[in-house]
Every structure is written in C-alpha cells, then in structure tokens.
C-alpha positions as a printed Julia matrix, in Angstrom:
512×3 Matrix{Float64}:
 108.64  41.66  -111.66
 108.55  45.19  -112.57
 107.22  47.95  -110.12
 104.12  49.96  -110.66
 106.57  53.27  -111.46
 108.53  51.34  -114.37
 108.58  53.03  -117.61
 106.89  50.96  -120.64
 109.75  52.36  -122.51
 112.36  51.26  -120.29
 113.09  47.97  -122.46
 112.99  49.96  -125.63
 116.11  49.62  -127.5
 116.7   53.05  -127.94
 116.0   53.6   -124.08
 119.21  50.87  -123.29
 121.91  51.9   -125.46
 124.31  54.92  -125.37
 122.94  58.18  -126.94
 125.05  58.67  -129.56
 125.72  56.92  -132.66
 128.63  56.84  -135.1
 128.17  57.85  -138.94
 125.09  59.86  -140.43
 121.78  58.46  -140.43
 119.43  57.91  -143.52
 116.24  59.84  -143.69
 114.08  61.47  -146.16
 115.61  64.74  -148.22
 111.93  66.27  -148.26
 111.46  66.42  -144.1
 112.1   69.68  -142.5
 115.59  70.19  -141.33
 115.46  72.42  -138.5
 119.51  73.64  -137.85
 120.67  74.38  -134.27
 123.32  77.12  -134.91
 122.44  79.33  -132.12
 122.04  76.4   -129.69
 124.46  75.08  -126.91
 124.14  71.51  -126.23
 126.08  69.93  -123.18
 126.59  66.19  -122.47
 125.75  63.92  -119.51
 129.27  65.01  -117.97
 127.65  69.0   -118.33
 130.54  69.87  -120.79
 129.68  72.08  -123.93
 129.77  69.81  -127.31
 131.94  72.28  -129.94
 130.11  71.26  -133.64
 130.55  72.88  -137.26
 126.71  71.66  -138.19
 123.58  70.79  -135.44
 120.46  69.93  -137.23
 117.41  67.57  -136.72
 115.89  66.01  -139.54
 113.07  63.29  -139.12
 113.67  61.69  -135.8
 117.4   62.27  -136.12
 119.38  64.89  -134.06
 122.88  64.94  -135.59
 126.16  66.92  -134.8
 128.98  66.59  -137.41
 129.47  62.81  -137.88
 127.21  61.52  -134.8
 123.72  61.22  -134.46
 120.7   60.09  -131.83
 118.12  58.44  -132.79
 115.23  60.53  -130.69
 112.52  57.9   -130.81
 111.13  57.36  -127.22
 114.09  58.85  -125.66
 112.85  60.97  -122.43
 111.72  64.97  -123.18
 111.7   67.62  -120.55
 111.41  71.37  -120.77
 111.73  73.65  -118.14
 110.89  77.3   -118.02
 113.08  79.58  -117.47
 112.32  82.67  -115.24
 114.31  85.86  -114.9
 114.41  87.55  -110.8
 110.93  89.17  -111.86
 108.97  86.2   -112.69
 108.84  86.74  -116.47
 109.97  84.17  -119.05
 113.39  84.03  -119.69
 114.7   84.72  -123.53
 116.94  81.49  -122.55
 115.53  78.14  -122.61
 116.51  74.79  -122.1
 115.37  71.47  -123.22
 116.37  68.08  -121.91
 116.46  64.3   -123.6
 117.92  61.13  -122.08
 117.47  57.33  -121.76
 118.44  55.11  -118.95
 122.3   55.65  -119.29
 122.87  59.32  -120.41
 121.03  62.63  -120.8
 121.95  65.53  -123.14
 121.09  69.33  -122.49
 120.07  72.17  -125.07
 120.19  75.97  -124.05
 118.93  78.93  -126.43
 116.79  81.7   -127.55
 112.88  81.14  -126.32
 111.93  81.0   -129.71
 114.51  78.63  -131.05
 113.64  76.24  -128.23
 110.25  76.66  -129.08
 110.86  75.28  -132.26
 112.9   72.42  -131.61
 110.82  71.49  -128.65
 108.13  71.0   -131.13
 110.16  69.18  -133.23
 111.43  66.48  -130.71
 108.03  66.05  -128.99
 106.8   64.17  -131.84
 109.33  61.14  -131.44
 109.78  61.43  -127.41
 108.31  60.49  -124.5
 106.99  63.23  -122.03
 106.11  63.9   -118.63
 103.3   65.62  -116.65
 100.88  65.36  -119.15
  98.17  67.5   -116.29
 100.64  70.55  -116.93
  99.57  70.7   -120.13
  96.24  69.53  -121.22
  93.34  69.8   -119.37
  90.62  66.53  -119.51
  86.88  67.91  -120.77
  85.39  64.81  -120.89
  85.77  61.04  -121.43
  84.34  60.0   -124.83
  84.46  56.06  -124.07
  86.19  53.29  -122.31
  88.18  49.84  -123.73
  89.96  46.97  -121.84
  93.2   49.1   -121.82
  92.51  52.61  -122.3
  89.8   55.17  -121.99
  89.53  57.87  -124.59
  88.8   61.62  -123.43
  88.69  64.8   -124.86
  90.91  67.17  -123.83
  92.4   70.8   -124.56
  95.47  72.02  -124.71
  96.58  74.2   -121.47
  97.39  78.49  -121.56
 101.11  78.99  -120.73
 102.94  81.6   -121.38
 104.94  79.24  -124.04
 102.1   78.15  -125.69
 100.47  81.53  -126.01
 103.32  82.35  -128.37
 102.32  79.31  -130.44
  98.73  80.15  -130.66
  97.29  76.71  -129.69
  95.63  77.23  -126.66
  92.37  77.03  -127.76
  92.83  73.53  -129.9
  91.08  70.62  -128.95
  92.43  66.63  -129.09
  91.53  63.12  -127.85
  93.96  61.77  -125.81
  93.52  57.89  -125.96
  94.97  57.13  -122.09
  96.41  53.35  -121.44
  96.34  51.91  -117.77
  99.98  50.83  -116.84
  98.42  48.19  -114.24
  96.21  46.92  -116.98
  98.85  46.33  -119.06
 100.71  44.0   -116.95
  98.82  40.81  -118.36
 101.04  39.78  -121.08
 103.32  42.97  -120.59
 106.23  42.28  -123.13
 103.59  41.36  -125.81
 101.57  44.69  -124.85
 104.59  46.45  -124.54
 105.81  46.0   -128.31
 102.3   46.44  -129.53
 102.3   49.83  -128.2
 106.03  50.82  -129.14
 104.77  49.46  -133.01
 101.86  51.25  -133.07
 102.96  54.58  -131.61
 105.94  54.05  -134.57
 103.55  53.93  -137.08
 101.42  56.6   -136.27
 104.46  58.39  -136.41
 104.98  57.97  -139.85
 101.66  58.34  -140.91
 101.39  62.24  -142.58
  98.8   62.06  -144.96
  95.17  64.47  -144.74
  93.35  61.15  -144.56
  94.87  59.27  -141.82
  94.79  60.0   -138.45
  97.8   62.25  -136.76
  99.54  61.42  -133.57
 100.85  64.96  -132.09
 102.64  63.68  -128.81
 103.26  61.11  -126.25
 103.19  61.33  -122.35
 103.64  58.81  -119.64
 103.52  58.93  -115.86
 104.07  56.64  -113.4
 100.3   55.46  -114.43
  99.59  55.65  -117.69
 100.51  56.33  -120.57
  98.78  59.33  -122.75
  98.53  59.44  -127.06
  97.49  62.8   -128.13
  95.52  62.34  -131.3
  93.0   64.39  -133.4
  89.99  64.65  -132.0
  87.45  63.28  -135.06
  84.17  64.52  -134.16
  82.59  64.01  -137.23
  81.87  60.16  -135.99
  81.83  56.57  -137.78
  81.16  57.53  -141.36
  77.97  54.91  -141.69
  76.33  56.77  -138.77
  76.48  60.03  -140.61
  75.53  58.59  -143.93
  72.25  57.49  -142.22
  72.02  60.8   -140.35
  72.18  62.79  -143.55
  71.08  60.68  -146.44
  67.87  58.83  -146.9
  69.52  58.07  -150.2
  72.2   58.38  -151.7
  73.8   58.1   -154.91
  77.19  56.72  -156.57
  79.12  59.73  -156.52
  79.33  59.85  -152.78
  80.56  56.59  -152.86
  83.03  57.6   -155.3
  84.56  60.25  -153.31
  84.68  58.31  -150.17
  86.51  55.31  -151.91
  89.43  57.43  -153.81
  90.52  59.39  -150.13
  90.21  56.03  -148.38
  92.24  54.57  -151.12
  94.73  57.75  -151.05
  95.38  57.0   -147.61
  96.34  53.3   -148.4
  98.29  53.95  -151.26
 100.04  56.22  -148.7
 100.72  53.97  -146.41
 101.78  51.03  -148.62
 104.34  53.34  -149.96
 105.92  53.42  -145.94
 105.8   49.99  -146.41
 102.83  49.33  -143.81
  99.67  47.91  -143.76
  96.59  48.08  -141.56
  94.74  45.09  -141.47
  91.97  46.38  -140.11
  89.71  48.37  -142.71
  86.21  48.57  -141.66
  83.6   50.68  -141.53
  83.9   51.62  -137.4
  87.85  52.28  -138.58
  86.22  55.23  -141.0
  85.97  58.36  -138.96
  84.65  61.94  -140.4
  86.79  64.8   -139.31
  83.69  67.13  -138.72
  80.31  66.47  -139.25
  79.7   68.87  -141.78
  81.88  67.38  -144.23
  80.79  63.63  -145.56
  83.82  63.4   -147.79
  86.37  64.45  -145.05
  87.25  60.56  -144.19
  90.03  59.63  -142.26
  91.47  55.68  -141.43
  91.99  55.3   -137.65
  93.18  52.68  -135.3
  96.55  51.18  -135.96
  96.51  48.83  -133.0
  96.78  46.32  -135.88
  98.61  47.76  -138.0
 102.19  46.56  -138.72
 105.37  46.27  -141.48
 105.03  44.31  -144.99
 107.44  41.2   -143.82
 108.15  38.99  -146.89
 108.63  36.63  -144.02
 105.53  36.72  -142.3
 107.12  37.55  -139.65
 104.43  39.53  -137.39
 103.8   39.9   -133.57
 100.26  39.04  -134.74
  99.72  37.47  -138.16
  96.16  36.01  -138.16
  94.24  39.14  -137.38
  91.16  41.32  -138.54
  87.52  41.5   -138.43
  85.98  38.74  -139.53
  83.48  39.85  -142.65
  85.94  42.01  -143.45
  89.26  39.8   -143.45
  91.51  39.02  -146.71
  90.78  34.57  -146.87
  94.83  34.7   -147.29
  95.04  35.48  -143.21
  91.82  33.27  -142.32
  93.95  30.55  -143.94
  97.23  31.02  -142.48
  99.06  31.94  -145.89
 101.87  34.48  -146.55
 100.27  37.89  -147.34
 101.07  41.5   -148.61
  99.42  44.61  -148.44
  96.48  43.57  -150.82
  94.65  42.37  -147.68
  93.94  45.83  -146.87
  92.51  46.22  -150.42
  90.19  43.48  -149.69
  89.04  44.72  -147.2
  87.9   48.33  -148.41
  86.83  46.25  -151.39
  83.88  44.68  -148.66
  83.46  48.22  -147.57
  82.45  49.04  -151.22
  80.67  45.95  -151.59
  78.84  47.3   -148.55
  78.05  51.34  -149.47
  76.86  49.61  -153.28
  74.84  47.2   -152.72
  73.54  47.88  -148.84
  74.74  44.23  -147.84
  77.96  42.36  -146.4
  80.13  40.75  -148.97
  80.41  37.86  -146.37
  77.25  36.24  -144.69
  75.71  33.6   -143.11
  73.25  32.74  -140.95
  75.52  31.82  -138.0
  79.16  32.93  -136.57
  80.07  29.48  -137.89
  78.95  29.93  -141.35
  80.33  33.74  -141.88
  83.84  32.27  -140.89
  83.59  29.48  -143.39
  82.46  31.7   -146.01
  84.85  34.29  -145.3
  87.55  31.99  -145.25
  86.69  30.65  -149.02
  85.99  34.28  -150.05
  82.51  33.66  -150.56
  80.44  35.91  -152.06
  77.48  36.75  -153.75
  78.15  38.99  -156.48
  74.98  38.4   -157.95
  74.25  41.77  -155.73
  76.05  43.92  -157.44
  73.97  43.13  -160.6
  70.92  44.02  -159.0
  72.32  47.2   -157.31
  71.83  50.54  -159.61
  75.45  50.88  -160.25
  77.33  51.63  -163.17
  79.57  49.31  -165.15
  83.22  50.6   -163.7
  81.86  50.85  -159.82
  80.82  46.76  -160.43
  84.21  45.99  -161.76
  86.11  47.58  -159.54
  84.53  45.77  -156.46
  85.17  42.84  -158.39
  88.89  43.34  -158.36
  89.94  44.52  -155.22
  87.42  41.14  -153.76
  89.45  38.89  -156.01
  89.47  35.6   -153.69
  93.36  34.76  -155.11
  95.99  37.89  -153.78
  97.67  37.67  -157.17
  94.9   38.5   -159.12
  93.6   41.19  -156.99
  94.13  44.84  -157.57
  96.55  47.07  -156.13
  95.91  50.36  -153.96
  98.44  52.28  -156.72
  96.09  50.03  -159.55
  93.32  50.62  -158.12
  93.81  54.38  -158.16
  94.13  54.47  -161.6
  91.02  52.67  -162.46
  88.05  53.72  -164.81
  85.61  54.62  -162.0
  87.76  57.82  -161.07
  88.85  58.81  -164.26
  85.18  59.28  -165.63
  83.46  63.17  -165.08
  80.66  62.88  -162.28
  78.51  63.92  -165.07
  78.14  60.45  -166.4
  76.15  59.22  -163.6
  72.75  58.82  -164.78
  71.53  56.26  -161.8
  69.26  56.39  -158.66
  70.3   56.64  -155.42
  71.62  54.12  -153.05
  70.25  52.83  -149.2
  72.22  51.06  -146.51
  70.75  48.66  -145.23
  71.01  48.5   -141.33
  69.69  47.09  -138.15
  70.44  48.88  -134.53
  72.91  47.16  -132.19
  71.9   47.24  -128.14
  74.14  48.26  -125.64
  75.2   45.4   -122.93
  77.26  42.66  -122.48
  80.05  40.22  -121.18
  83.35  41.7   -120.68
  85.3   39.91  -123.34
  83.08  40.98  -125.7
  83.63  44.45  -127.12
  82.31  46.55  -129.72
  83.3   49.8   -131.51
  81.72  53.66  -131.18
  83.33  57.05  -132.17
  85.44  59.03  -132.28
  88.69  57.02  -132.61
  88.17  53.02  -131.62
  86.33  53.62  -128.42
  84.81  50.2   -127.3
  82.09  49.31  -125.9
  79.8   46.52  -124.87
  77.17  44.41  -126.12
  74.54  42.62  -125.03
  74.12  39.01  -125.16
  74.34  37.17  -128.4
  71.8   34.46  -129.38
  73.64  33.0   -132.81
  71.11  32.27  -135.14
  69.53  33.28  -138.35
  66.8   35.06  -136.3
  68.69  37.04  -134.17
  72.21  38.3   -135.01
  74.1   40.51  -133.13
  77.45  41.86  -133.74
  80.19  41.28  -132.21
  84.31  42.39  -131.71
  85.78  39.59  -129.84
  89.46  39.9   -128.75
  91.56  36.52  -129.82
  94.79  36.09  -130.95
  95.93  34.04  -133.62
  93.49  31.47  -132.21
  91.63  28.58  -134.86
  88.7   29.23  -136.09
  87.33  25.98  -133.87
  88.61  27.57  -130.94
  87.08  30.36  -131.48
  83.81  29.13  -131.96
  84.16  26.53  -129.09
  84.6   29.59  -126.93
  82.47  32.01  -128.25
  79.34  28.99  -127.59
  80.13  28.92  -124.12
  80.44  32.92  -123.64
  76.94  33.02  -124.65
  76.04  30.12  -122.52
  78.0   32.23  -119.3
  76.82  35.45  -120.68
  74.34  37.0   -117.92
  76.42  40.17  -116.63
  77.24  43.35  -117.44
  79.64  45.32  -118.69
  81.8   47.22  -115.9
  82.69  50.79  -116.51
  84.38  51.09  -113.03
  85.27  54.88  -112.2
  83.75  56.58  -114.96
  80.17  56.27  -116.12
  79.23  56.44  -119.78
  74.95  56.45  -120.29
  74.95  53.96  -123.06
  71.29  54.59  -123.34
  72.08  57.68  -124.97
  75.49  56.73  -127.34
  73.18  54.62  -130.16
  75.72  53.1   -132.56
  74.07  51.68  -135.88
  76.07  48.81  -137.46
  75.36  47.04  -140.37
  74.06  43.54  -140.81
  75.72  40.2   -139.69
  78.82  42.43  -139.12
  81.05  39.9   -137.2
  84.64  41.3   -135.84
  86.73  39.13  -134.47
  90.18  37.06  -134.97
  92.7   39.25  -132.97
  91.56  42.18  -132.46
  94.31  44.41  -131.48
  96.59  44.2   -128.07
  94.7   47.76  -126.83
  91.23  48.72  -127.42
C-alpha cells in the first residue's frame, strides 16, 4: 500500500530508470531547439559534465551522444540571491527521478528560457508559490476545476505574465486511490497527449504540479463556455454559414490530431468550448480524459468508450476501430446544429442504445432542414454506419461544402432545438458544464418518452445490459443529493442547456 505522500509519478517509467540514455533521440526537425552553450550542468555525483553540443529539442535534453528523456522527470528552480537580497544573474535549475538528479547553472535569462522549456514535460512542486486560486469554477468525482492567476515574482516580471489568467483542473491524490494503477496511467496518457496537442483549436496544457495532495494541470482558461449555450445566447436563428465555420476549425483540430496519430473519442457538444465569448467561431476541442493512440491492435486501457448518442456503432459493438469514430461523432454534432435534432433517438435509454448501436438514423431530417445540397451530403458521409465507407477528417476537409464562396448561401436560418436540464442528483451520475469538463449533477431520471433527462454515467467497458440493469435500479435508489463537500457551487444559478434525449454514457473517462 502506498502512503498518502507517494508521487503518482513514482511508477512512471521514466521516473525508475537511470537519467541518461545512449544514442540520439528522434524528434521533430521543426520544434524549437533551444542550445545550452553558456550553461554548466553537473551530475548526481556534483561533478561538471564537459560537452561539445547541449541542446533541448521537444522533450529531449541531449549532450553529445546521450540524451534524457524529460517527460515527468522532477523540476525545481531556486532563486538565487546575491548578500543584498536582489536576484542573482546566476541561476540554477534542477531535474531528477527516483535514482539520480542533474543540476544546471547560468545566466538569469538563459535559465529563464530553459526553465520554460522543461516545465512543459516535468513535474513541479509548490504549485501555491506560483499561482494564486480566484475561484473554483466546478467540481467532478476526481478533481475540482478553479480559476487561477499566475503569481508576481521577480522572475516572472521579466516574462511579462503576471497578469494571465488559467484553469487549473486539480486531482485529489486520496481520491485516486480506488483503482490507482488504472487511474494512474489514465492520467500519465492524458497529460502525454495534451502535450502534444499544439494546434489554435485544441486546448493547451502549460504545466504540471503535484504535492503531496494533489496533483495540479494548468490549462487555458476557456471562458467563452459550451458552444450550444452561446449559440442560444446570441442567435435566435441562425444560418448555414455559422455552421460552416464551426465545422472546418473543429475538423482542423481533428485532422491535427489524427496526424499525431491520436484520437479523442469523445466529440460532443459539452467537449466544444469558445475561447471568449465574443467570438462564436473561436472553438476549441477539450477533455482528453478519453483520448488515446490509434492501436491497429485495439489495444486500449479503455476500448468501449464515449457518449452514447454520440458514439461510432464500431465501439458500441466491440469491433476494431480507427480514427473515423471521431468523425462520426462530429458528423452527429452536424446532424445536430442542421437539423436542431439528435442523429440518435429513442424514447427510452434502452432504445437510444439499440439505435445507436445499428447507426440508426433518420435522415429524412436533413431533407426537411433548409440546407443546401453539399452541407446534406457531407453529414451523410462522415454518419456512414460502415467505417470503410465513411469519410476521413483529411477527406472531409477537402469536401464541396468548404470550397464553395459564402455567397452561395441563399437559405433561411437555422434553430436548435433544446429543452433545460435541472440541477440534482445521485452521485454516480454526472453531467457536464463549462469551462473545460466540469461535472456536475443531475436530478433524478424518470426514463420514459415523457420525461427525458440527460445523463453522463461513468462505466467502463461494461454491456449494454449491464448498463441498463444498473442504471434501472439507480433511479429506483435515486432520492439524494449530490455532495459538494468543502466547496459550495449555487447550482441554482450555473443553468446548463443541453439538447434533447442527449444520453452520455459507456465509459466516461477515469477523471471527471
């Protein structure tokens, strides 16, 4: 049994081997090299390492013909003062893992600059030192979500950042415990791939800090909100070219990330985030807590997972899949902004799992929507039932409805249609607000075609029977509510519109 203090990173590979690693590493020739020529680096044994070339490139520190590999390795810094109390011109930075340590000493600038450089791939410590908590913007099983700035130092003046703003999406070590390996990797994968994510319309992960605690992700702070709740906020009506605009920069950001060889597996409307309010266009895809690598293999930590309505059949029917599931899914999201209904539907949970699961789906809507010809077709492909005839991200890129001049667009506008969701609930039973994946609760669930509430249940790679066996008797159990503990959150005043017979569910993700 582990003790409360025990890193979640201590079991990382790169945490149990020996720094240093024979030969060069491969990374990409367009990442910025950043060379260490005026920097002295000593070993664990404190002796200086002599080099004819120091550089880091991607997540790579390399001098001469050894490398280390800097992902989740251990960061410090430590100011420097001279006998008056002012900052020293000479710096020094600090990584390690659980068998050796390795020292850097320069110029306060140059240390600046590589210490912002390694913080992207390491793990830090006292995360109070440096950002202060404004507020907390919601609350999930594992984490809470809170807005917080970045601290004045006298380092950090130099950088001019004082003044930014983040969310820092904070995980509860204890909490984690349940299932602790399986957490454990789910965090390591999903920190990885936010990693590699650089694209304007995904979300950015800046840093990572861990205490004895928790464990802190410093993300951009979205505070635009769920795109559907600012459609309805600003638009009556709307009109095709919106929908346009939206589609292409979602499908930028997938095309993106199927070139790193990822995909999401959890498109959805909640998973849409504006960066400010102002700007309807400005999308960007959050939460990766399900997001993993393309294995040929299907080899997954979770491979049945998604929200249900918005699921590729392939994973509801335990077949092989590739990245087309994510196209699928955006394709019900389109479905959704053209015609103001779900692609998938049914009177009952029962029914919208059986119908998502055969890809069933009235298209019949699309002809009675005021759309034009390519917008129609489109949808069509990327909801092809059969993977191999469905579109690509790269394909669907390319397709008619973007190459044609807004100009062409002679139709009426558009209207979601959409029915409020009420705030309560049973603890399993989770739902999504903004900014990031902030869950919340709902309140209890009578399943029938009179009175359909949504839900985001957290399973994993349970049947669909199962699933339905227990979500019967939560409903039958369900007469508490939800516990926010320590913090309060006025739910009364957080309305989140969803659309209707949205239905979440099959694994969510490991952390809210």
């Amino acid at each position: 049994m582990r003790n409360k203090s025990d890193s979640c990173f201590t079991y990382h590979s790169n945490r149990s081997a020996s720094l240093w690693k024979n030969g060069m590493p491969i990374f990409s020739n367009n990442s910025e090299t950043i060379l260490l020529n005026n920097i002295q680096i000593k070993n664990t044994q404190h002796n200086v390492i002599k080099f004819k070339n120091a550089f880091i490139q991607d997540k790579y520190l390399i001098v001469d013909q050894k490398y280390i590999n800097l992902e989740n390795l251990s960061l410090s810094r430590q100011i420097l003062r001279n006998a008056q109390g002012q900052i020293s011109n000479e710096q020094n930075l600090r990584i390690s893992n659980n068998l050796d340590f390795l020292e850097m000493f320069g110029p306060l600038l140059l240390i600046n600059q590589v210490y912002n450089c390694l913080k992207q791939y390491t793990i830090q410590s006292q995360f109070e030192n440096n950002y202060q908590i404004i507020k907390i913007l919601g609350k999930g099983s594992f984490a809470k979500v809170y807005k917080v700035k970045l601290i004045k130092d006298d380092l950090q003046s130099l950088q001019k950042l004082n003044c930014k703003t983040f969310a820092s999406k904070i995980f509860n070590k204890i909490k984690l415990k349940k299932d602790q390996e399986e957490n454990e990797l789910s965090l390591w994968k999903e920190i990885e791939i936010l990693r590699l994510m650089k694209n304007e319309h995904i979300i950015k992960l800046h840093e990572v800090y861990e205490d004895d605690k928790k464990v802190y992700l410093i993300l951009d702070l979205l505070e635009g909100g769920e795109l559907f709740t600012q459609i309805e906020k600003k638009f009556n009506f709307y009109d095709e070219t919106l929908v346009q605009k939206l589609i292409l920069n979602v499908l930028k950001a997938l095309s993106y990330m199927h070139s790193q060889k990822i995909i999401h597996r959890d498109i959805k409307p909640e998973n849409l985030i504006l960066k400010q309010q102002n700007n309807i266009e400005d999308v960007v895809l959050a939460d990766f807590g399900l997001a993993d690598f393309y294995s040929p293999n299907d080899d997954y930590l979770f491979s049945r997972c998604g929200s249900i309505g918005y699921v590729a059949p392939e994973m509801l029917n335990n077949q092989k899949y590739d990245y087309k599931v994510d196209i699928y899914s955006l394709g019900t999201v389109l479905f959704l902004l053209l015609t103001g209904e779900q692609a998938i539907q049914g009177s009952s949970s029962k029914e919208v799992f059986e119908n998502n699961k055969i890809g069933q789906i009235n298209f019949n809507l699309l002809d009675q929507a005021n759309i034009s010809k390519n917008a129609k077709d489109l949808c069509i492909q990327m909801l092809k039932k059969d993977q191999k005839e469905r579109i690509t991200s790269e394909q669907a890129l390319n397709h008619q409805w973007f190459q044609l001049d807004e100009q062409i667009f002679r139709i009426k506008s558009l209207k979601i249609i959409k029915k409020p969701t009420i705030v309560r609930g049973y603890k399993n039973i989770l739902r999504q607000n903004t900014p990031l994946w902030i869950n919340k609760s709902l309140k209890s669930i009578n399943d029938s075609s009179d009175n359909q509430e949504n839900l985001t249940v957290n399973v994993r790679d349970k049947t669909i029977q199962q699933f339905l066996e227990e979500e019967l008797q939560n409903q039958q159990l369900c007469q508490f509510d939800y516990d926010l503990e320590d913090d309060q959150i006025n739910e009364d005043q957080m309305p989140v519109y969803k659309v209707q017979q949205h239905i979440p569910l099959v694994k969510k993700r490991s952390f809210p």
